[in-house]
N, C-alpha and C positions, 0 to 999 in steps of 0.2 A: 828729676822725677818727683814727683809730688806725694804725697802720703795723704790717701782719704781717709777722713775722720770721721769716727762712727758717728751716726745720726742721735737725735732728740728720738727717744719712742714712745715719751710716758708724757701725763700729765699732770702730776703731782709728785712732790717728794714727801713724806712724811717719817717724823721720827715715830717708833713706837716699844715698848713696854717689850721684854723675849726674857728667858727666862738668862740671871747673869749677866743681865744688862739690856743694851737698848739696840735696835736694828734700825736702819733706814729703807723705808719700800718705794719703788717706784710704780705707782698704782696697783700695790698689794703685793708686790713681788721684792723679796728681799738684796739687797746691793750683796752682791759679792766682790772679793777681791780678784786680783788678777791669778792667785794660785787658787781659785774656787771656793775657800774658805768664804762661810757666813758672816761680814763684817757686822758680830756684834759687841757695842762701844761700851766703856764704864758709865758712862752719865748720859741724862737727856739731853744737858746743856752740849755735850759731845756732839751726840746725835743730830741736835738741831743745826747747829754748826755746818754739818756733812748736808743735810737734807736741803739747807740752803745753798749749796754750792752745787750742788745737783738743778733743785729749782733755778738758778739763775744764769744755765745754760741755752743758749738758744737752738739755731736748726742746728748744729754740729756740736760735738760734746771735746771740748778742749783742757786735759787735764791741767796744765800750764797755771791757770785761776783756780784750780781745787787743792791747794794745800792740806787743808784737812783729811780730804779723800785721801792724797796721797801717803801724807804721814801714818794713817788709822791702817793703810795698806802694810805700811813699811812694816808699823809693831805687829800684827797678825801675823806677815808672810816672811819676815827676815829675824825681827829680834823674838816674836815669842819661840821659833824655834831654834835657837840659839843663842839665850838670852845670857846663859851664866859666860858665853866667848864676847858679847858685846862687852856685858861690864866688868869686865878683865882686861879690854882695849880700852876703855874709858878710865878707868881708873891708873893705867900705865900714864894717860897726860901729867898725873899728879907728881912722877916724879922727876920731870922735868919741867915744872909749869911757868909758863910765862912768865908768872909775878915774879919768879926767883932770879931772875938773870937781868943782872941790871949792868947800863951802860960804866963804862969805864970816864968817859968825857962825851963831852963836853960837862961843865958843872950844872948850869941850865937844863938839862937832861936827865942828871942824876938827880935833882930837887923835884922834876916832875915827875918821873918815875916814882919816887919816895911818895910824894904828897899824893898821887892817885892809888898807889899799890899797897902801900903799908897799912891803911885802915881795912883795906880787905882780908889781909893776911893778920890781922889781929882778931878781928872779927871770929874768922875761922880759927883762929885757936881757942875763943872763949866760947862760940858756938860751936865748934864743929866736932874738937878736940885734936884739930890738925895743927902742927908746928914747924911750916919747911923752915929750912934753910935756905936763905939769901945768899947770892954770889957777885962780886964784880965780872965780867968780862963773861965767854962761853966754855969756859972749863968744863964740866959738872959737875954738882953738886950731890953727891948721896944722902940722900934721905933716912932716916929713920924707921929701919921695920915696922917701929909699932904706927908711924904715920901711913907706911903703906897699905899696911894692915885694916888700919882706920876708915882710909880712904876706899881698898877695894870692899868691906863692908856695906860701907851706906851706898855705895853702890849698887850693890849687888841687893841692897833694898825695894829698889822702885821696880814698880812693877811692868809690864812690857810698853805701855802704852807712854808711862812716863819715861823711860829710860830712851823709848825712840825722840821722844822730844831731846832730852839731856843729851840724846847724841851730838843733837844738832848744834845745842848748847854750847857743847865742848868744840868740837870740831870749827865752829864758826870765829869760836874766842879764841882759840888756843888752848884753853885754860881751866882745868877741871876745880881751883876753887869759884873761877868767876860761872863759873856754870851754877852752882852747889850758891854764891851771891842769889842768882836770876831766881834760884827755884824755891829761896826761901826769903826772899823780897828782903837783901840787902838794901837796897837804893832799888830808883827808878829802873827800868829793865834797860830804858835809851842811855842814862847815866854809865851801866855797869858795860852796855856796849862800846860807851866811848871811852871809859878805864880799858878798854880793853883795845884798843889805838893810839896809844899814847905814842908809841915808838911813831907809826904810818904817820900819827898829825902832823911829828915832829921834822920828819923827810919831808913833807909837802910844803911844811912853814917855810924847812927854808932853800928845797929848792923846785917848788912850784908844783903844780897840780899836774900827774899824768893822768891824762883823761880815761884812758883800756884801766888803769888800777884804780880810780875815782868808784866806776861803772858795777868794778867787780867786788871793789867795798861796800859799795852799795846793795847788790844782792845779796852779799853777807847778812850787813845788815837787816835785811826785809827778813830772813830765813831764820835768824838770832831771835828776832822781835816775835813772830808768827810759834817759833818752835815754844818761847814761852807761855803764849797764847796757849798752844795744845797742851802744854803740861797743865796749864792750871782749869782747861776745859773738861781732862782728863781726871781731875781730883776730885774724890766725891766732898761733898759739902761736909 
């Protein structure tokens, strides 16, 4: 059975000026979200953003190509009203975070693990004031209160619009410092995505490409790249 897609009704999209930021109309009529809330954005560069994704819909309106719509949804209708339980779940990645759990063998493995993970994790402790703990093998590692502390803080910092990006951030790396890398232009954004594969490149190198896991690292990736697009579209100047 098919699902019909709402129509094209308007003929322009335009960002505009609303009091507390910016609104999108479609021919003078303001964009709502899906829970009827007014979506209105931090920034114009935001707004234009949305208003072009709207303008480059044709006869049928396919969320699919609107990332930004959908994201601007998310922080409105999910994380602003429950923003202090999102960055509670975000900042829980930190104390298991990817960077910390490194392979046991091969040595090849443990040198690339090192040589991509260790400059991140230093980083973060001369910027961040974070200092995990490294582990061989999947034991856990407990963390330091005041690291956690640290970490659910600057979390609990960003504001809804960033924080739904940062979700995406987290969730798509694993990894609540390499998220906290992307948002503060550690390296390239594509760089800090492929720090954050090192294990997956390493299964593929050596025993070949499965095509279903290829597909779905790949919309990872598009979702990684795009979410830091919206944090940094989201930040005022």
């Amino acid at each position: 059975m098919s699902i019909l897609k709402p129509k094209r009704f308007w003929k322009e999209a335009t960002p505009e000026p609303v009091e507390n930021g910016w609104q999108v109309a479609l021919d003078g009529r303001p964009v709502r979200t899906p829970a009827k809330r007014l979506m209105v954005l931090p920034t114009q560069e935001l707004a234009q953003a949305v208003a072009s994704e709207w303008d480059a819909q044709e006869a049928e309106i396919d969320p699919s190509v609107m990332p930004f719509t959908r994201m601007s949804n998310s922080a409105l209708d999910k994380v602003a009203v429950q923003h202090d339980a999102v960055a509670e779940m975000l900042a829980e990645y930190g104390g298991s975070d990817l960077l910390c759990y490194r392979a046991t063998h091969p040595q090849a493995l443990i040198s690339r693990q090192a040589d991509a993970w260790d400059p991140v994790l230093d980083w973060a402790a001369q910027n961040l004031g974070i200092q995990l703990q490294v582990v061989s093998g999947v034991m856990p590692v407990v963390q330091s209160q005041a690291d956690l502390t640290q970490m659910q803080q600057l979390v609990q910092q960003l504001d809804d619009f960033r924080l739904a990006a940062f979700h995406d951030l987290v969730s798509m790396s694993g990894s609540l410092i390499l998220a906290f890398a992307a948002v503060r232009n550690f390296s390239e954004t594509e760089y800090i995505w492929q720090v954050s594969r090192v294990d997956e490149t390493w299964q593929a190198e050596q025993w070949g490409v499965d095509e279903e896991a290829a597909a779905q690292a790949e919309y990872k990736r598009q979702e990684f790249l795009h979410a830091k697009r919206f944090f940094d579209l989201s930040s005022p100047a």
